[in-house]
Every structure is written in structure tokens, then in C-alpha cells.
C-alpha positions, 0 to 999 in steps of 0.5 A: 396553606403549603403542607411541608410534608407535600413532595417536591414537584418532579422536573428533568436534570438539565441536557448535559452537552458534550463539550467541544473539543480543541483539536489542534489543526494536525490532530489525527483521530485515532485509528479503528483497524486494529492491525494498521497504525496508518489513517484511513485510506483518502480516496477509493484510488489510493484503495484500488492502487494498493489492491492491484500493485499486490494483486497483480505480484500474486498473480506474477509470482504464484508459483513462488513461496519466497516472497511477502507482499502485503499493504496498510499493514503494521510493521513493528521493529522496536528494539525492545521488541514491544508492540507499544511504540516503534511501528508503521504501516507502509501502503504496500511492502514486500519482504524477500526469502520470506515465506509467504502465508497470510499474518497479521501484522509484520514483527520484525523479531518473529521474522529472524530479524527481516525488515521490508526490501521495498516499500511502495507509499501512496501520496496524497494531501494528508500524508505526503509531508511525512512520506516525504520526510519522517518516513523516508528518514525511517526507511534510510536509517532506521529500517535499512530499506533497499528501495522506497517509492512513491506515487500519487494516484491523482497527481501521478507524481512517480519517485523512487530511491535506492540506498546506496553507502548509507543514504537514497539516491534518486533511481533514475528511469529507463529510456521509457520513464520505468524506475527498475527494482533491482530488489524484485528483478522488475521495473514500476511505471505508470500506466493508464494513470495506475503504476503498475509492475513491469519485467525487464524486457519492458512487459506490462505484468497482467492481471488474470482477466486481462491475460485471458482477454489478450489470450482471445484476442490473439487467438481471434487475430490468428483465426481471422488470419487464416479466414475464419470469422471467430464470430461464426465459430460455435460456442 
């Protein structure tokens, strides 16, 4: 005999399972840093070329404060000076007669109206379509951007471009495959398969560490030419 006023045995709602997603094969995930619309950096090469082109301008030029390097930073220049649209994040750019102190992000209408001089993007296999073609199209037309570069830290594929009448023309290299910037008065090439800054005179812009080791060297070479073993010198 069933009683009616018996209660119903308990059971667990069914698993509720998160339904896959179509993405189209070109989607590309949101991005979680809030001052950068550009994807996460590929490969910890493309991350390490990006920190030593800005380390290396900081440490050339410390004694200057007109000038603004940074990298995967944010640049807004809408028109209707809006956040919402109409902003991109180079890899690396670098601003003239700028003051230099640490931002955010790069707005074009709180800078007097000051767009990037040069602009440095690294390739690779998910963004080398738009730097070749979207962003270069923006840099000509848009941003009005002197000079535009690029490079591949893997395949070192190395071009430059500067504007001249209204459209790039390819910079060609020195006699020792440099591509001179006539924005900074410097020179970039390729060295020990990182592109690095150079001076006019064909100088490789050191970094500190490696200023301090050519400072020893030269000092061991000058001592072992006067016969003293630098080795035997006391600490």
C-alpha cells in the first residue's frame, strides 16, 4: 500500500555541461591586460626582444627626458577621443619631444596631439598578416607614423619603411645591412640574432652589464700589455 503523503525520494539534478563553442578558425580570445589590446606575446623571444630594444634606449639616452619608449602598450587616437574603439598596441614605440615618465597607456588627445615617431612590431605566426598589411595600412594613413619596422625574432626577417609624400618606401640598408633611423639619429641590425640599436658611426648601443665587462677587458688588455698579469692583481 503506497501513503500519498509519503515524500518523493531525493535525487541530484542532472550534470549541467558547458556547451562547446564554434569559434571561428581566426577568433582570438579576448585580451586579460588591461592596458594593451594586442594577444599575449608567442614566445618568450618575442618577450626578451621587447625588453632589450627599450632597455638598451634607456640606458643610451638616460641622461635625456625627451623622449618615450615603451612596449605592448596601448595607444588610443580616436578622433572622438573615446577609449572605446580606434586603439592599437604596438610592440615597441618610441615618441620624440615627449616627456619621459612612466603612463598607462599613450592617449593621443592628452599628448598635445603627438602620434608614435617609430614604431618597431615583432612578427610572428599569428600576427605577421595584420603587421604586414592592416597595421601598416594604419601607420601610412592613419597615424602618420615616420618609420615602421619589423622583425622576426625566429626567422630574423628584418624591414623598415619610411614615409615619404604620403606613402612607405622601403629603407634600404647600409654597406653593413643596418637600416639607419633618421627619427632617433640611430641605426637597427641584427646581432647575435637580436636586433639591437646601433650609432651612426656603426657602434653596437651596449647594454649596462656588457659595458662593464668591455671596461674590464679593456683594462686587462692594457695591464697585460704593460706586463702585469691581472689575475695576480689584488681584489
Amino acid at each position: 500500500m503506497v501513503r500519498l503523503d509519503a515524500t518523493p525520494p531525493t535525487t541530484s539534478p542532472p550534470e549541467t555541461l558547458e556547451p562547446e563553442l564554434d569559434y571561428p578558425d581566426d577568433y582570438t580570445p579576448p585580451p586579460t591586460n588591461l592596458y594593451s589590446d594586442e594577444p599575449p606575446l608567442e614566445t618568450d623571444l618575442h618577450r626578451e626582444q621587447i625588453d632589450l630594444l627599450i632597455r638598451l634606449l634607456k640606458y643610451w639616452w638616460r641622461d635625456r627626458n625627451d623622449f618615450y619608449i615603451s612596449g605592448n602598450l596601448t595607444v588610443y587616437y580616436s578622433a572622438e577621443q573615446t577609449k572605446k574603439r580606434d586603439f592599437r598596441g604596438p610592440d615597441v614605440f618610441v615618441v620624440m619631444d615627449a616627456q619621459k615618465r612612466d603612463r598607462r597607456s599613450w592617449t593621443i588627445w592628452e599628448e598635445g596631439g603627438k602620434y608614435p615617431h617609430v614604431v618597431i612590431e615583432l612578427l610572428s605566426s599569428s600576427t605577421q598578416q595584420v603587421d604586414r598589411t592592416t597595421k601598416k595600412d594604419l601607420y601610412q594613413n592613419v597615424w602618420r607614423l615616420p618609420e615602421y619596422y619589423w622583425f622576426h625574432p625566429e626567422t630574423l626577417e628584418f624591414a623598415g619603411f619610411r614615409l615619404s609624400n604620403g606613402v612607405y618606401g622601403a629603407i634600404a640598408p647600409n654597406e653593413s645591412g643596418r637600416l639607419p633611423s633618421e627619427q632617433m639619429g640611430l641605426e637597427l641590425g641584427i646581432h647575435e640574432r637580436q636586433l639591437r640599436w646601433f650609432t651612426t658611426d656603426g657602434a653596437l648601443i651596449p647594454l649596462p652589464e656588457e659595458q662593464e665587462r668591455q671596461a674590464k677587458e679593456r683594462l686587462e688588455a692594457y695591464l697585460r700589455s704593460q706586463g702585469i698579469d691581472p689575475n695576480q692583481l689584488p681584489e
